[in-house]
FILUM-656017 format. One record per residue (C-alpha): residue number from 1; x, y, z. Coordinates in Angstrom, 3 decimals, m for minus. Example, Ala and Ser with C-alpha at 12.3 -4.5 7.8 and 13.67 -1.06 7.14 Angstrom:
BEGIN
> pos,px,py,pz
> 1,12.300,m4.500,7.800
> 2,13.670,m1.060,7.140
//
This chain:
BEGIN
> pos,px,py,pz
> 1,m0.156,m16.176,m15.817
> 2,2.830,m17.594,m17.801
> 3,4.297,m21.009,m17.033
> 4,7.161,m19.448,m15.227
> 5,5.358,m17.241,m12.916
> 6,2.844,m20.443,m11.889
> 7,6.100,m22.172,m11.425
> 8,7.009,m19.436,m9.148
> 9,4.357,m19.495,m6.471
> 10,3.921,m22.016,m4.269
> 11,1.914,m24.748,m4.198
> 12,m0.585,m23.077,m1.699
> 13,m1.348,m20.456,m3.157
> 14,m1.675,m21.397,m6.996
> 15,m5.085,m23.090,m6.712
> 16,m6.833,m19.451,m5.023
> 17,m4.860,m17.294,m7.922
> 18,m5.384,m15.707,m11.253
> 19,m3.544,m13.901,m13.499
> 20,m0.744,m12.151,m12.290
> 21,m1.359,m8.344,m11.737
> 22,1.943,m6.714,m11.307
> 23,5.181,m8.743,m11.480
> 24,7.882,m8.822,m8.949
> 25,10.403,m7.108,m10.904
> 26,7.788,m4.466,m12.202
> 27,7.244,m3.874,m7.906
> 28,11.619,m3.889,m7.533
> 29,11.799,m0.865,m10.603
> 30,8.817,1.148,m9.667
> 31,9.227,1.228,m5.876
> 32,13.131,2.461,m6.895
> 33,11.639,5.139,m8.521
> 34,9.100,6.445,m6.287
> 35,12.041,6.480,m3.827
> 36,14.206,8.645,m6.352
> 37,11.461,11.087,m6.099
> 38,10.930,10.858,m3.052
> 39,14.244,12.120,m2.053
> 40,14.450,14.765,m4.513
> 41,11.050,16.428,m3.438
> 42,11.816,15.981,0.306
> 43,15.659,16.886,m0.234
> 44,16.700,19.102,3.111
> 45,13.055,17.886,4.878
> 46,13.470,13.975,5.820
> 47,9.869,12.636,5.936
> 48,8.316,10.929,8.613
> 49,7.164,7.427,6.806
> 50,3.799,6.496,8.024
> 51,3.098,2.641,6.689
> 52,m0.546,1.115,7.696
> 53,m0.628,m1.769,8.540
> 54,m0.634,m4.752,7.920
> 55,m0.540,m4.661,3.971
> 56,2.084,m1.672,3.626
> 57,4.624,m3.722,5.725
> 58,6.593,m4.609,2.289
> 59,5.996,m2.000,0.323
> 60,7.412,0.628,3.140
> 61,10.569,m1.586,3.864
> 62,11.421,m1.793,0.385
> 63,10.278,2.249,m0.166
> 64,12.278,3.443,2.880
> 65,15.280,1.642,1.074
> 66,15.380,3.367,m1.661
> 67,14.610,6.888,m0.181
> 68,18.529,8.668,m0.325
> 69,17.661,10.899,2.571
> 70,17.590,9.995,6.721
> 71,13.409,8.724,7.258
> 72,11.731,7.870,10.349
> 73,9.103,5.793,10.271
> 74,6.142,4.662,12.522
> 75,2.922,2.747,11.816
> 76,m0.712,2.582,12.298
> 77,m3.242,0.102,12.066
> 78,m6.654,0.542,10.662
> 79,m9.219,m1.740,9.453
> 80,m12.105,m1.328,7.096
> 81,m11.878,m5.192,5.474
> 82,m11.878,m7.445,8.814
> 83,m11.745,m10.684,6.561
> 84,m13.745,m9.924,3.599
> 85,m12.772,m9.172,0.002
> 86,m14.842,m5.753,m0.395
> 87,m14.108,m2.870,2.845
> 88,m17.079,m2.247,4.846
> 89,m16.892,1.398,4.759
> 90,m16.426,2.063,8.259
> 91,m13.105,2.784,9.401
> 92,m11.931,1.527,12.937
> 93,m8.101,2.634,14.134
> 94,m6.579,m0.374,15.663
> 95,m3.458,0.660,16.404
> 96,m2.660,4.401,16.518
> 97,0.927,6.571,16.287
> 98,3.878,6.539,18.747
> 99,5.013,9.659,17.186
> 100,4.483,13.686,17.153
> 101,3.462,15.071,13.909
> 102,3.528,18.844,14.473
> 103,5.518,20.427,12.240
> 104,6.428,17.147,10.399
> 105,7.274,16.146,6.656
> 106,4.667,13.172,7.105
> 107,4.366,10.789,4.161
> 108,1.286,7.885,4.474
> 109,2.647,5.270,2.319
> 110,m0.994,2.530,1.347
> 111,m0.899,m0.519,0.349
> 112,m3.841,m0.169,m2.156
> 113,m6.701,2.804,m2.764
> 114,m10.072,1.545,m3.324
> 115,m13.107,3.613,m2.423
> 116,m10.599,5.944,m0.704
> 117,m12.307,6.039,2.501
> 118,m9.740,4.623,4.445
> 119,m7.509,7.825,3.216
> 120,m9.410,10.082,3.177
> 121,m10.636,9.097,7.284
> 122,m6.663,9.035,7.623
> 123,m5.931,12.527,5.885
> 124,m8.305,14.101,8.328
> 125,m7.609,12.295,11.484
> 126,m3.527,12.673,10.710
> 127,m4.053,16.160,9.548
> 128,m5.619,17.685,13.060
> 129,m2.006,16.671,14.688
> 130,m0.681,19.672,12.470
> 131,1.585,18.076,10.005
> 132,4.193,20.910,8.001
> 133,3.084,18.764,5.111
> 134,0.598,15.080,4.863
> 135,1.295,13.316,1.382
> 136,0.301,9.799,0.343
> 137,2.496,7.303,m1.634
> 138,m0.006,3.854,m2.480
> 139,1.609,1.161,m4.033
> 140,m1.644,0.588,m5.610
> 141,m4.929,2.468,m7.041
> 142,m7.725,1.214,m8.456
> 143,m8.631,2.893,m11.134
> 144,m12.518,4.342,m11.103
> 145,m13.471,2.914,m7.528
> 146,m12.700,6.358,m5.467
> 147,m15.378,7.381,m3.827
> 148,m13.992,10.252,m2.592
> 149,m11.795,12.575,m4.432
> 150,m7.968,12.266,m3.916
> 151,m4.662,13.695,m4.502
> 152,m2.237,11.129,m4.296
> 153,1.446,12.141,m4.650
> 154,2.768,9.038,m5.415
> 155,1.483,6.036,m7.229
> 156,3.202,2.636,m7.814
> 157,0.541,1.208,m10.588
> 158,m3.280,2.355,m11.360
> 159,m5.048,m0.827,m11.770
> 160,m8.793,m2.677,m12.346
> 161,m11.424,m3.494,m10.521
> 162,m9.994,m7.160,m9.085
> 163,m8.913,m7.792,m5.914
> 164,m5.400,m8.386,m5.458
> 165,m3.264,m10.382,m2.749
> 166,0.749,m10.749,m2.375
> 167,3.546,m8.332,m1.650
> 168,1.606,m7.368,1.726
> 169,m1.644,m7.508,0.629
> 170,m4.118,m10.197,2.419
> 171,m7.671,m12.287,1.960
> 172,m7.857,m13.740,5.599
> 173,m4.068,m13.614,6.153
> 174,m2.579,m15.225,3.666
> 175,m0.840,m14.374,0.698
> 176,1.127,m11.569,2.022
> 177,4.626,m13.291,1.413
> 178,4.225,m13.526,m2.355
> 179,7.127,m11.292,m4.109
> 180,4.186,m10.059,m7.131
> 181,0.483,m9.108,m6.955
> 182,m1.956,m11.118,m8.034
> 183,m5.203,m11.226,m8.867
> 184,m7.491,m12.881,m5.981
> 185,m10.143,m15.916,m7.284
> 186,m10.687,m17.881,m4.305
> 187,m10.003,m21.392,m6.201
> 188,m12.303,m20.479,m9.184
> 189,m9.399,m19.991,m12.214
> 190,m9.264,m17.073,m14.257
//
């Protein structure tokens, strides 16, 4: 991590951090892109945004924002982590949809892919409401640690094996209000 981006975080969170993953401004250009595609692909179809909660939360503001075209959005909540560092594999729906998605343009924006059981659980359960179309934009995707074969749409950054906190993403709660990613070390350094 270089001087200026330890400078950067507060003093809270410095001692639990590494090195930092993906930069705040490298987040600001990418998720401007994905939203330029976004619109052109879904240009005459606005999609339905579908963030999951609770690490999507920035990511989809900042997405929806630069998506040129009218969105609705709606979220769900799902939990496969509870407060641990590595997902248990079993997916539980916490909170569920407010919204109709027959016949929808329905776009499941993720916070980060892992094993890609959480998605995959998602693509099925989502895709029995009879979506027109069910795409997935993930800010993040760890590269090598699918378990389960996916087609993802859109991609922010393919990254390691490490787990990462900030810009939504959690250990326990915290972290979530940090503007970059970073990798997780729980007070041990990098």
């Amino acid at each position: 991590m270089s001087d200026n981006e330890t400078n950067s975080l507060p003093s809270w969170a410095a001692h639990d951090l590494g090195g930092v993953v993906v930069s705040a401004d490298e987040i600001r250009r990418r998720v401007h892109e994905l939203g330029q595609l976004i619109t052109s692909d879904y240009a005459g179809r606005p999609p339905l945004l579908i963030g999951v909660l609770k690490g999507a939360l920035n990511f989809m503001a900042d997405l929806m924002r630069s998506i040129e075209l009218p969105v609705e959005i709606d979220f769900m909540a799902v939990s496969s982590y509870g407060a641990a560092t590595k997902t248990s594999g079993v997916v539980r729906i916490v909170k569920d949809l407010d919204v109709d998605l027959q016949g929808r343009d329905v776009l499941i924006v993720e916070d980060v892919i892992d094993s890609g059981l959480t998605l995959n659980y998602l693509r099925q359960y989502l895709g029995a409401r009879s979506p027109a179309s069910l795409e997935v934009c993930a800010l993040l995707l760890k590269d090598g640690l699918q378990r389960v074969e996916q087609d993802i749409r859109y991609v922010g950054f393919t990254i390691g094996s490490e787990f990462v906190v900030g810009y939504g993403l959690d250990v326990g709660e915290r972290f979530r209000n940090l503007d970059g990613v970073y990798e997780y070390t729980g007070g041990t350094g990098s």
